[in-house]
Residue, then its C-alpha position, 0 to 999 in steps of 0.5 A: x453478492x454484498x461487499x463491505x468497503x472499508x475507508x480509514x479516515x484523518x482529517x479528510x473530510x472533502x475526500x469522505x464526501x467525494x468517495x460517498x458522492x461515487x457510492x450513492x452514484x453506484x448501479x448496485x446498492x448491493x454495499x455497506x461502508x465502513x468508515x474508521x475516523x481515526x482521531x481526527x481534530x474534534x472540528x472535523x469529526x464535528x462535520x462529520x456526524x453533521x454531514x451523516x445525520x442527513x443520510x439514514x442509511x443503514x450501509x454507512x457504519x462511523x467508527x471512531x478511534x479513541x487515540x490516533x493509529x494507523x491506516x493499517x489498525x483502521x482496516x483492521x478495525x473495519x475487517x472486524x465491524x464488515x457484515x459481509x464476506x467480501x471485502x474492499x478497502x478504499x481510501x478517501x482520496x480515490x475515485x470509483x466509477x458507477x459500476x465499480x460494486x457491481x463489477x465485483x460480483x463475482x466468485x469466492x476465492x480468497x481474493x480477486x484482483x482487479x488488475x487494470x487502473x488508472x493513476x491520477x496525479x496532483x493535476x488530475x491527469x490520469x494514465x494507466x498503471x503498470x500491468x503484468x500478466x505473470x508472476x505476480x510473486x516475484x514483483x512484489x519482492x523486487x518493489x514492483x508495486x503491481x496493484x494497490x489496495x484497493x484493486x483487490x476484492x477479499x474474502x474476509x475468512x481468508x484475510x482473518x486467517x493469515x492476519x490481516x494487516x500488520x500493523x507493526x509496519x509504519x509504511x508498505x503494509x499493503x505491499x507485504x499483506x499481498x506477499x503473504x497472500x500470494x504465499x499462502x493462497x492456493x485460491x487466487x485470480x488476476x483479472x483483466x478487467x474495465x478500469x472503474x479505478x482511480x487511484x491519486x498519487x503524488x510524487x515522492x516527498x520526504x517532508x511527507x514520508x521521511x527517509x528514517x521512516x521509509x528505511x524503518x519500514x524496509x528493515x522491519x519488512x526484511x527482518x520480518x521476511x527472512x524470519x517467517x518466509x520460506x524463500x529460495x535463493x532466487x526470490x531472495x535476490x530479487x529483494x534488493x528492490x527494497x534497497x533501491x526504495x530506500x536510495x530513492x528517498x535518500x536521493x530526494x532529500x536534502x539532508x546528508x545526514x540521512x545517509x545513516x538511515x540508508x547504510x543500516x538498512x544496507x547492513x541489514x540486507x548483507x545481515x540477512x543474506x539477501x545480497x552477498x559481500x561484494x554487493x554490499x561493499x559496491x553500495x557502500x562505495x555508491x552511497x560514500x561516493x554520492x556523500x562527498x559529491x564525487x558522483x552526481x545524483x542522477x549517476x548515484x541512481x542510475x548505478x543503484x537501479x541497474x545493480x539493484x532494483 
């Protein structure tokens, strides 16, 4: 079975020849990769053609957008060019083992997640990334990130058939695209697997990944759950861990400004009936308290994590 691997690119250029180091030391050649440069600075796509025009190799496709997008467009995109009915979506920081293709032959449901991986922080130092063996579901509405993207094998038909990524989401686009397939397929499998997975992580930064930014992304992603999915009262408790994600940020950063942000997203959860009054109120009382130091930061966090994540 052939799989097409799909890497969105700005400006990367070290971290493309790292993963394209770890396809040519691949046991199977059974791959096509789908490479979608998205705007990058003329310099580096420059290097680009260079590097490539040395490999004749017909598995390697080079996309390139013609204004800046998004990583989300860019999977989209790649889905769009694949050849193949299998689908892995690899970012150009993270790193494969040799026999990652190979481990990946296997059957044809709608998707296949390879569940075990290792985390590699801006050190190098790996760890093994939190691992559950049920309810897959309920992790994901509570902000419990249990794989990331690219631990995921998809059938292509499937992935077109329920929209492939939303590219109306700034931020947790790969969290919501694994809600909705969980939602809609009866043909999925969690595996145990050998770790050929590294995924690069790096502590939470909001220079990077600002508060507004974070806090638009869990409004769009409420509004659009409370509008297109059928959840019941329980499962719609569990997506106060949105919440806390936007407490997180706000805790990081220096800006008590960005309190705004926070409290309109809390509006939004009491809005949309994903906590009652008295849930609201009390974050309301945690979020002022914190604002005018009556309480320390780790105190503002520990209250949020037990109440709501």
């Amino acid at each position: 079975m052939k799989i097409s691997i799909v890497t969105p690119h700005f400006n990367g250029f070290q971290g493309i020849k790292r993963a394209h180091s770890c396809l040519l030391n691949q046991s199977s050649k059974d791959w096509e990769w789908i490479i979608v440069d998205d705007f990058s600075e003329p310099l580096v796509k420059a290097e680009l053609k260079e590097y490539f025009g040395q490999y004749a190799d017909s598995n390697i496709k080079l996309i390139y957008n013609d204004k800046k997008t998004t990583a989300s467009i860019c999977r989209n995109i790649g889905i769009d060019h694949a050849s193949n009915n299998h689908l892995i979506f690899l970012d150009s920081d993270d790193i494969i083992s040799e026999d990652f293709v190979s481990n990946r032959d296997i059957g044809s449901e709608d998707f296949v997640v390879f569940k075990n991986f290792h985390l590699l922080d801006e050190h190098g130092n790996s760890k093994p990334a939190p691992s559950v063996d049920s309810n897959y579901l309920d992790h994901f509405l509570r902000a419990k990130f249990i794989w990331q993207t690219s631990t995921i094998l998809w059938n292509k038909k499937f992935l077109i058939s329920i929209g492939k990524f939303n590219a109306s989401l700034k931020r947790l686009q790969d969290v919501e695209l694994s809600i909705r397939a969980l939602m809609l397929s009866t043909n999925y499998k969690v595996i145990d697997n050998k770790v050929d997975f590294f995924y690069c992580v790096s502590p939470i930064d909001v220079k990077k990944r600002p508060v507004d930014i974070i806090c638009g992304a869990v409004d769009y992603l409420i509004r659009y759950m409370h509008e297109h999915y059928q959840l019941d009262k329980r499962q719609r408790a569990l997506v106060t861990g949105y919440y806390f994600l936007c407490v997180r940020y706000f805790n990081r950063s220096d800006n008590k400004a960005d309190i705004a942000h926070v409290q309109h997203s809390l509006g939004l959860f009491y809005k949309n009936k994903y906590i009652s009054y008295l849930s609201y109120l009390r974050a309301f009382l945690f979020l002022k308290f914190r604002q005018y130091n009556f309480i320390s930061s780790d105190l503002f966090i520990k209250l949020n994590r037990y109440f709501y994540k």
